[in-house]
mmCIF file of the N, C-alpha and C atoms, coordinates in Angstrom:
data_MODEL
# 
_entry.id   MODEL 
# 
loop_
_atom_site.group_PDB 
_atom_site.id 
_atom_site.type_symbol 
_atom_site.label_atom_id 
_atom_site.label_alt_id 
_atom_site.label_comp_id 
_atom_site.label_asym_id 
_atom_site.label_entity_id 
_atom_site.label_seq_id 
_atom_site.pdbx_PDB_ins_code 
_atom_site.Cartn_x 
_atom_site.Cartn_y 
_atom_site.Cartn_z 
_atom_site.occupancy 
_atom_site.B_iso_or_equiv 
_atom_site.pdbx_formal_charge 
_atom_site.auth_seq_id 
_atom_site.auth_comp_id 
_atom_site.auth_asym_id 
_atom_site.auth_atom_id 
_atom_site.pdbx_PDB_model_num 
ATOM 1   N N  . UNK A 1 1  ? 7.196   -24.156 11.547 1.00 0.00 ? 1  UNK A N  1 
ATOM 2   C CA . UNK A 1 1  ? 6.542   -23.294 10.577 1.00 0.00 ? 1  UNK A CA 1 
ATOM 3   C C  . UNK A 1 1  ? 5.116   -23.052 11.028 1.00 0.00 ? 1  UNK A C  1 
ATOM 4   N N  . UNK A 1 2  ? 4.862   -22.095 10.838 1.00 0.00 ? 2  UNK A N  1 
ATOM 5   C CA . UNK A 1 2  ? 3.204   -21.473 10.922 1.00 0.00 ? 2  UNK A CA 1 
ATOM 6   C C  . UNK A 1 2  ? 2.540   -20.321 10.052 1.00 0.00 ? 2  UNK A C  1 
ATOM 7   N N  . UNK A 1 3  ? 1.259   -20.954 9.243  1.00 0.00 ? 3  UNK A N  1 
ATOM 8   C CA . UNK A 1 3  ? 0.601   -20.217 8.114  1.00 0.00 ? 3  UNK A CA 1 
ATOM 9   C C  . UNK A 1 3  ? -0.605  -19.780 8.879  1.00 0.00 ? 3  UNK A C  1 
ATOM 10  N N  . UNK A 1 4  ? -0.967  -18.830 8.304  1.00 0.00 ? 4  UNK A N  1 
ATOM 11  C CA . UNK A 1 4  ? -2.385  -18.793 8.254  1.00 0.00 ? 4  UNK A CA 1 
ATOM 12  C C  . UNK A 1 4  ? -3.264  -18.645 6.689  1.00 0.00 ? 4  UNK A C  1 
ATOM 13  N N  . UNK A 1 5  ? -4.152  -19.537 6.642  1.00 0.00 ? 5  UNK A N  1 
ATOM 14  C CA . UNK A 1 5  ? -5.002  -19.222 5.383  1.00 0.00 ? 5  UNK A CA 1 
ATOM 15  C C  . UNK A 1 5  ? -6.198  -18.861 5.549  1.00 0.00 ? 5  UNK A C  1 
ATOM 16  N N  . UNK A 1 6  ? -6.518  -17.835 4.220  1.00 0.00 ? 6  UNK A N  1 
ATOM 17  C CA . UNK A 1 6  ? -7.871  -17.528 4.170  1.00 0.00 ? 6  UNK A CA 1 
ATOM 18  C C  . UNK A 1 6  ? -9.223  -18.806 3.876  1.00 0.00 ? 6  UNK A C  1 
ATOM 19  N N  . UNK A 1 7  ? -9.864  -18.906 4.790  1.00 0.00 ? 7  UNK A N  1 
ATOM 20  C CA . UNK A 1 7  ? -10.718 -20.147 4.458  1.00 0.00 ? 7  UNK A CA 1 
ATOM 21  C C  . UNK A 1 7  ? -11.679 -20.225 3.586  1.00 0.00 ? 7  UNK A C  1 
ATOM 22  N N  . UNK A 1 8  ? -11.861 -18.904 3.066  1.00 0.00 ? 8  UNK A N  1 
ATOM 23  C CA . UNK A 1 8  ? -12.811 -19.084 1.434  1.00 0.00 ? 8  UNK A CA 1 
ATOM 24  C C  . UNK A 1 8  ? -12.259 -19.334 0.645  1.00 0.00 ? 8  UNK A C  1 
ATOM 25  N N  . UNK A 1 9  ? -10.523 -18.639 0.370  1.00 0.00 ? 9  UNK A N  1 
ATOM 26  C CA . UNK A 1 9  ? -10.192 -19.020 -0.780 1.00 0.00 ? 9  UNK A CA 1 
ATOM 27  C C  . UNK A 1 9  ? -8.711  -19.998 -1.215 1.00 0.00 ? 9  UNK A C  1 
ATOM 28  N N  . UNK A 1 10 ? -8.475  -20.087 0.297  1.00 0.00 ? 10 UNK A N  1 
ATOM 29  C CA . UNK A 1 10 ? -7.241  -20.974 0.075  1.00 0.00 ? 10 UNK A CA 1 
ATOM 30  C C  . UNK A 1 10 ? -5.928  -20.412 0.641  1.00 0.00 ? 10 UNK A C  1 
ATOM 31  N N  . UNK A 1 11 ? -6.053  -19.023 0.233  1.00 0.00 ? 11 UNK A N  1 
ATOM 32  C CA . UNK A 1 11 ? -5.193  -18.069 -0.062 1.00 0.00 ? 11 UNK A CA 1 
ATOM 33  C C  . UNK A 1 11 ? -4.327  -17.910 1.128  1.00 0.00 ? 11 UNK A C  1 
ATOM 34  N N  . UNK A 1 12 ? -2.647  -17.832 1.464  1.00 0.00 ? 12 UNK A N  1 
ATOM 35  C CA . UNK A 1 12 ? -1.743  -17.530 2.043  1.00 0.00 ? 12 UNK A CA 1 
ATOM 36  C C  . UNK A 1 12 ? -1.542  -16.588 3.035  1.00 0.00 ? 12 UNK A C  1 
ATOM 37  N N  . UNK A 1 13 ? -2.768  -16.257 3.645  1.00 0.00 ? 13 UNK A N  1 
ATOM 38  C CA . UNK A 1 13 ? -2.744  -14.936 4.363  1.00 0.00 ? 13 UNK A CA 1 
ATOM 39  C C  . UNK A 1 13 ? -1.238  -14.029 5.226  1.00 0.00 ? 13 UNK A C  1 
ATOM 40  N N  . UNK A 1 14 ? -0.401  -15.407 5.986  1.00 0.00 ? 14 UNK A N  1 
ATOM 41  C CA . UNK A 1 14 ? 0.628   -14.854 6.862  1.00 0.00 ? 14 UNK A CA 1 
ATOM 42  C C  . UNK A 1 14 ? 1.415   -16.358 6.328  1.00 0.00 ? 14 UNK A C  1 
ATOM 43  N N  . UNK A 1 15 ? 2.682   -15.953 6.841  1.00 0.00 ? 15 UNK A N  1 
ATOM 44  C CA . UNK A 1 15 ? 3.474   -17.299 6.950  1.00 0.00 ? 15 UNK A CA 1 
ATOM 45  C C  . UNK A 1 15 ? 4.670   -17.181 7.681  1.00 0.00 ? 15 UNK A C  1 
ATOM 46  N N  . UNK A 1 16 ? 4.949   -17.749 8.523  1.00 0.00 ? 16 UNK A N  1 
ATOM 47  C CA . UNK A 1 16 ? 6.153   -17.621 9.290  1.00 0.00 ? 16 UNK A CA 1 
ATOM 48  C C  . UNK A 1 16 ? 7.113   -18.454 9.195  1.00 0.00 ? 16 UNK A C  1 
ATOM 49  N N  . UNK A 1 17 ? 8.276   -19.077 9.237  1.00 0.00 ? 17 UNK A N  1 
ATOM 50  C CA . UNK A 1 17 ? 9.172   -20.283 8.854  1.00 0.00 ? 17 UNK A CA 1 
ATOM 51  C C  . UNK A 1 17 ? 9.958   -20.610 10.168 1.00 0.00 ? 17 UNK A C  1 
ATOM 52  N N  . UNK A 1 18 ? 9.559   -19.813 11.103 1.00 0.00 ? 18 UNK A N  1 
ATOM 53  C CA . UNK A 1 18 ? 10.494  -20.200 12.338 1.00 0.00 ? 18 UNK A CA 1 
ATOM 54  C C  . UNK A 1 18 ? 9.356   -20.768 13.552 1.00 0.00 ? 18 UNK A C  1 
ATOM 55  N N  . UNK A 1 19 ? 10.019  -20.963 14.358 1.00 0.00 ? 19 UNK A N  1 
ATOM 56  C CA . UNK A 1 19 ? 9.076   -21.611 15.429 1.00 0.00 ? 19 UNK A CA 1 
ATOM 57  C C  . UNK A 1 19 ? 7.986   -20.589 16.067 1.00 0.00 ? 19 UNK A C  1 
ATOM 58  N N  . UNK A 1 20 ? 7.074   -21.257 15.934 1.00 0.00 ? 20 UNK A N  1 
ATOM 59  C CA . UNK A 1 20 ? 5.674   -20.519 16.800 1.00 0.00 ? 20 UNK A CA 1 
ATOM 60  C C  . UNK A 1 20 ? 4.744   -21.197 17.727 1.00 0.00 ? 20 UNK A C  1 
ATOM 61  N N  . UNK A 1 21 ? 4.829   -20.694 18.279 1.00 0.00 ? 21 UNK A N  1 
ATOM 62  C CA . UNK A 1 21 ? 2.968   -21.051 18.891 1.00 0.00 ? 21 UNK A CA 1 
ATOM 63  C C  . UNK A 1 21 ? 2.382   -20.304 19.444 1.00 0.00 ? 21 UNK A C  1 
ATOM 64  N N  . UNK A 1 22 ? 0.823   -21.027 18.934 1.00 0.00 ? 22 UNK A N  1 
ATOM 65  C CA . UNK A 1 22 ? -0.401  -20.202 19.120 1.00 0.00 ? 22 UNK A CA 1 
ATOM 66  C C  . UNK A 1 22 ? -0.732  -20.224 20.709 1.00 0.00 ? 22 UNK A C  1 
ATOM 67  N N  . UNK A 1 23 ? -0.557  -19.065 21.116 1.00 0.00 ? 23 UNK A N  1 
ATOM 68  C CA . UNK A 1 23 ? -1.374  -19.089 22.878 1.00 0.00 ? 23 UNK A CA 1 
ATOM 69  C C  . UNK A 1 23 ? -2.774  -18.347 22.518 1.00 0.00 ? 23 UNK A C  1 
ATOM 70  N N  . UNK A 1 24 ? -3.184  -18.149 21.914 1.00 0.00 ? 24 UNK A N  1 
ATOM 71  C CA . UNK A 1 24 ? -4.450  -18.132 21.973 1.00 0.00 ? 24 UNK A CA 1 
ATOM 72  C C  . UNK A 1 24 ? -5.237  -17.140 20.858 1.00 0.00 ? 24 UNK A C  1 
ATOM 73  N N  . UNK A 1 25 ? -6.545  -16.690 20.636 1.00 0.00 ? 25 UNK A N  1 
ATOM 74  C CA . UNK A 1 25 ? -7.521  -16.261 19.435 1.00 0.00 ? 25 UNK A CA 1 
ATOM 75  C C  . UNK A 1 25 ? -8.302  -14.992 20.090 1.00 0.00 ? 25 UNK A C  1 
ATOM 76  N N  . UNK A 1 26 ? -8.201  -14.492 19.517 1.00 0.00 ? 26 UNK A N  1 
ATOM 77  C CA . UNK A 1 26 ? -9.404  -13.308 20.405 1.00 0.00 ? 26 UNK A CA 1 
ATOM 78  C C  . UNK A 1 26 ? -11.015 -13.921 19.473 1.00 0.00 ? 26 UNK A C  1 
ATOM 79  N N  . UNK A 1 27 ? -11.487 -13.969 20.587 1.00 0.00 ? 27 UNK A N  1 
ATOM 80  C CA . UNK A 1 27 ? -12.961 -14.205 20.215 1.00 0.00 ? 27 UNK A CA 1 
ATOM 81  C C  . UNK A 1 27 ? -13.881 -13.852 18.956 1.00 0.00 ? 27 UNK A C  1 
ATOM 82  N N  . UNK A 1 28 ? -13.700 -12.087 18.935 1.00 0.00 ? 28 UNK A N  1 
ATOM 83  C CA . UNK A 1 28 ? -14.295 -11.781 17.460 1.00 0.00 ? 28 UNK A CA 1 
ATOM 84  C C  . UNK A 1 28 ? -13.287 -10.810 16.801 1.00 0.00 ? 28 UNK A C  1 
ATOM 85  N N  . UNK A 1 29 ? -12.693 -11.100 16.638 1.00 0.00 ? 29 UNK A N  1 
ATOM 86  C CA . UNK A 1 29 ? -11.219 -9.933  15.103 1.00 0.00 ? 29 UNK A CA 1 
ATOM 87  C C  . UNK A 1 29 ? -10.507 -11.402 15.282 1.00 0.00 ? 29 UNK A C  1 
ATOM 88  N N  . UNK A 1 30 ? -10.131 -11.038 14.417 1.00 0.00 ? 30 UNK A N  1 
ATOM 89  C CA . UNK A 1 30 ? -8.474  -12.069 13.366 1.00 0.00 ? 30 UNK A CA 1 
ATOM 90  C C  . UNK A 1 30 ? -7.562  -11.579 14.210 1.00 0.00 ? 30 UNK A C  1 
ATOM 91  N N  . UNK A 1 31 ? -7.149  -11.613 15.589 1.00 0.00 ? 31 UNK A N  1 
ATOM 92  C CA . UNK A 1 31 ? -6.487  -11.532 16.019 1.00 0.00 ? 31 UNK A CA 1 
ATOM 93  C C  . UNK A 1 31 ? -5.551  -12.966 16.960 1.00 0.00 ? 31 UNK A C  1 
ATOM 94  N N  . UNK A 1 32 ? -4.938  -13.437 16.311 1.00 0.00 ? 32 UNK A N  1 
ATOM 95  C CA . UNK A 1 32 ? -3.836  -14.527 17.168 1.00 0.00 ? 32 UNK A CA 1 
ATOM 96  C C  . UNK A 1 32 ? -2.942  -14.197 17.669 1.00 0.00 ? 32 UNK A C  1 
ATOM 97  N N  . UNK A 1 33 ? -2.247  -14.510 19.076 1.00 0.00 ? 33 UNK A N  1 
ATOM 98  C CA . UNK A 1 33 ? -1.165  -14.534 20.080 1.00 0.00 ? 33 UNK A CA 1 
ATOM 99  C C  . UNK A 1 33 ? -0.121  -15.386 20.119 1.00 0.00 ? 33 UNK A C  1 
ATOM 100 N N  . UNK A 1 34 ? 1.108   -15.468 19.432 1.00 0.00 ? 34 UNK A N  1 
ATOM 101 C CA . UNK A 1 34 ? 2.057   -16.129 19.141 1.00 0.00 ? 34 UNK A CA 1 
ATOM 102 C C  . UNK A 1 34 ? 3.230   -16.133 20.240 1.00 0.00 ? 34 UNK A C  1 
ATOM 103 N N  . UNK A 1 35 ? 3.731   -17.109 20.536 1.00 0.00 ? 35 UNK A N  1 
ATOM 104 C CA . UNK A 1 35 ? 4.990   -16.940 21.539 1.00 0.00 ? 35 UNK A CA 1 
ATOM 105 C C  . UNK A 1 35 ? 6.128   -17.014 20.184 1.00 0.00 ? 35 UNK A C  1 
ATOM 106 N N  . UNK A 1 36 ? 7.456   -16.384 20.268 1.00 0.00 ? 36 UNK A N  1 
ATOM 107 C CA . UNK A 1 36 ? 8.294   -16.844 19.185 1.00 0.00 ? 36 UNK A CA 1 
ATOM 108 C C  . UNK A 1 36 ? 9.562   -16.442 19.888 1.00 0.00 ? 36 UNK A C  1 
ATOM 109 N N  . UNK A 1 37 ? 10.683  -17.244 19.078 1.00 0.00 ? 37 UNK A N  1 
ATOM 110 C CA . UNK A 1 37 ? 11.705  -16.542 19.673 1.00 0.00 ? 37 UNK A CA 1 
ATOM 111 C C  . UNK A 1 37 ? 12.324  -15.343 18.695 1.00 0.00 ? 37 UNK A C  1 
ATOM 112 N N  . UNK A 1 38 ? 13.035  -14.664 19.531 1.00 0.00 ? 38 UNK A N  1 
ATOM 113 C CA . UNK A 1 38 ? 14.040  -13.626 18.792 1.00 0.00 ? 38 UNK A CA 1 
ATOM 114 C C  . UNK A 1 38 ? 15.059  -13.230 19.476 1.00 0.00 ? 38 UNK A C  1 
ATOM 115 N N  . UNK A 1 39 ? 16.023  -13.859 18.844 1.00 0.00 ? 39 UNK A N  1 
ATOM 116 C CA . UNK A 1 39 ? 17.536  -14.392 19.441 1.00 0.00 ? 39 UNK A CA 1 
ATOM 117 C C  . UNK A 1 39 ? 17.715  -14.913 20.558 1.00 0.00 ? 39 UNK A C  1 
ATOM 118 N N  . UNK A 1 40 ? 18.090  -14.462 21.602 1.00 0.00 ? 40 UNK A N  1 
ATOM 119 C CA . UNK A 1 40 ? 18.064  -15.197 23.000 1.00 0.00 ? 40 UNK A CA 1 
ATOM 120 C C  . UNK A 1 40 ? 17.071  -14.628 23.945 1.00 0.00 ? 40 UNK A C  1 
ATOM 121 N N  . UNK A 1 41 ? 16.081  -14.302 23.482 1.00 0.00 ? 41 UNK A N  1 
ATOM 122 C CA . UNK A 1 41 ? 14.728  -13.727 24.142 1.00 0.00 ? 41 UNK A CA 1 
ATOM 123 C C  . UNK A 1 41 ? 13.470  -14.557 23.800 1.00 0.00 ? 41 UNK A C  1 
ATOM 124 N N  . UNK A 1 42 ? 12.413  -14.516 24.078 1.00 0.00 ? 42 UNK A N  1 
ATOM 125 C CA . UNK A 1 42 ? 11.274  -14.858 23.415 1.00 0.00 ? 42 UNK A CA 1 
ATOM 126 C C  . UNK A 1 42 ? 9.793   -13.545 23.661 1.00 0.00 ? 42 UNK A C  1 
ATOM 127 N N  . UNK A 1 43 ? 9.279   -13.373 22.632 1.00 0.00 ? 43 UNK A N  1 
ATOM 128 C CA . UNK A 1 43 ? 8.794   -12.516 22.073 1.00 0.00 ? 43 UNK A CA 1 
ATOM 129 C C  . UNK A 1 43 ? 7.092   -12.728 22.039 1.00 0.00 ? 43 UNK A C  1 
ATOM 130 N N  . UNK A 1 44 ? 6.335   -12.344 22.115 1.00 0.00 ? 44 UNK A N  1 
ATOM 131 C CA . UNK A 1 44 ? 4.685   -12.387 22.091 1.00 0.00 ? 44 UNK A CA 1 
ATOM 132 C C  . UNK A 1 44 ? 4.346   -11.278 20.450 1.00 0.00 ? 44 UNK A C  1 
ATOM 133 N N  . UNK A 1 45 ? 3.994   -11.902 19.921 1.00 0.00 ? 45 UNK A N  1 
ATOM 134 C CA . UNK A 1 45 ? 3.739   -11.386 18.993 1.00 0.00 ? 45 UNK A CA 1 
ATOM 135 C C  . UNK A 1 45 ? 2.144   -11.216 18.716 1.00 0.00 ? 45 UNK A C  1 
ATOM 136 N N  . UNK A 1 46 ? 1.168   -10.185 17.862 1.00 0.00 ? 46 UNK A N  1 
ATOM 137 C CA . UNK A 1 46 ? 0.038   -10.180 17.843 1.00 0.00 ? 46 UNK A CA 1 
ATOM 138 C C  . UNK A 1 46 ? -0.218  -9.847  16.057 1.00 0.00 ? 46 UNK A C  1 
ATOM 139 N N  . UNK A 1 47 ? -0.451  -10.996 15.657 1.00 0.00 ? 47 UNK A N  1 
ATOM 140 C CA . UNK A 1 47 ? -0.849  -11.017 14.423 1.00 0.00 ? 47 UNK A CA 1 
ATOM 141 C C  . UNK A 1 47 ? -1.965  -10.217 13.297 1.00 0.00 ? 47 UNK A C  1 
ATOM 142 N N  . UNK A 1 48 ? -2.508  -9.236  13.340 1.00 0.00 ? 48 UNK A N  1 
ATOM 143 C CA . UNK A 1 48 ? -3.857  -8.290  13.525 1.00 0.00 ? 48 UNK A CA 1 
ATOM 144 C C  . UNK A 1 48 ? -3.725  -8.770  11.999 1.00 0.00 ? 48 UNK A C  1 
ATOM 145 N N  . UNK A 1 49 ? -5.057  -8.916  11.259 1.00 0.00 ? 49 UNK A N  1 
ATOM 146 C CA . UNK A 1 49 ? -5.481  -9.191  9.767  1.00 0.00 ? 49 UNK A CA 1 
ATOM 147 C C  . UNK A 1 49 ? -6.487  -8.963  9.569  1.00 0.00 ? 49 UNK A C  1 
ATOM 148 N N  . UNK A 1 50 ? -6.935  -7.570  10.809 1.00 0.00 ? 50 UNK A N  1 
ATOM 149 C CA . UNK A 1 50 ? -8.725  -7.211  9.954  1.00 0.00 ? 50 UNK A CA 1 
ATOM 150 C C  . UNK A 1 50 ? -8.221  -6.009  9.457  1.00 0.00 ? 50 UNK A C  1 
ATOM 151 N N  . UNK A 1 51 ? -6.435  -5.497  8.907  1.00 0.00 ? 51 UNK A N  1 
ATOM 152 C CA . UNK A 1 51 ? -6.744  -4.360  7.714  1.00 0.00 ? 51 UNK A CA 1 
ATOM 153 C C  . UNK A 1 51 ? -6.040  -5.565  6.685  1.00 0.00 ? 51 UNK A C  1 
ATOM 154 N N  . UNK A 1 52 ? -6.312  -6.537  6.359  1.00 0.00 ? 52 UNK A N  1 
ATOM 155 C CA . UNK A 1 52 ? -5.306  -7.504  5.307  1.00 0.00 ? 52 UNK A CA 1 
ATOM 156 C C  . UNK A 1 52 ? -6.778  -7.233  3.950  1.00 0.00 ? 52 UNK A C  1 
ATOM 157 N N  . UNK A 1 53 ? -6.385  -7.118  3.057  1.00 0.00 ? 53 UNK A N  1 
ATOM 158 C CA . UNK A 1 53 ? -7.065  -7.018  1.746  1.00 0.00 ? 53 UNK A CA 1 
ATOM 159 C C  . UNK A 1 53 ? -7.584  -8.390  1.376  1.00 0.00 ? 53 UNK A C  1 
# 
């Protein structure tokens, strides 16, 4: 499993329930780099949350 929360308020920002990991952060945006799988592949995913409310 992998969340992300907002750190002012607690709040649930993303949540994933399957396997992840973080390869890495971009320096300045809310941007994280996820390896994941999807089905018999594995997948890079890019999490973007500077349009998240």
């Amino acid at each position: 499993m992998f969340g992300v929360w907002e750190t002012a308020t607690g709040r649930v920002v993303r949540f994933s329930d399957g396997v992840a990991a973080v390869m890495g952060f971009h320096p300045s945006r809310p941007l994280p780099a996820l390896v994941e799988p999807n089905g018999d592949r594995t997948r890079l995913g890019l999490w973007d949350f500077s349009a998240q409310p």
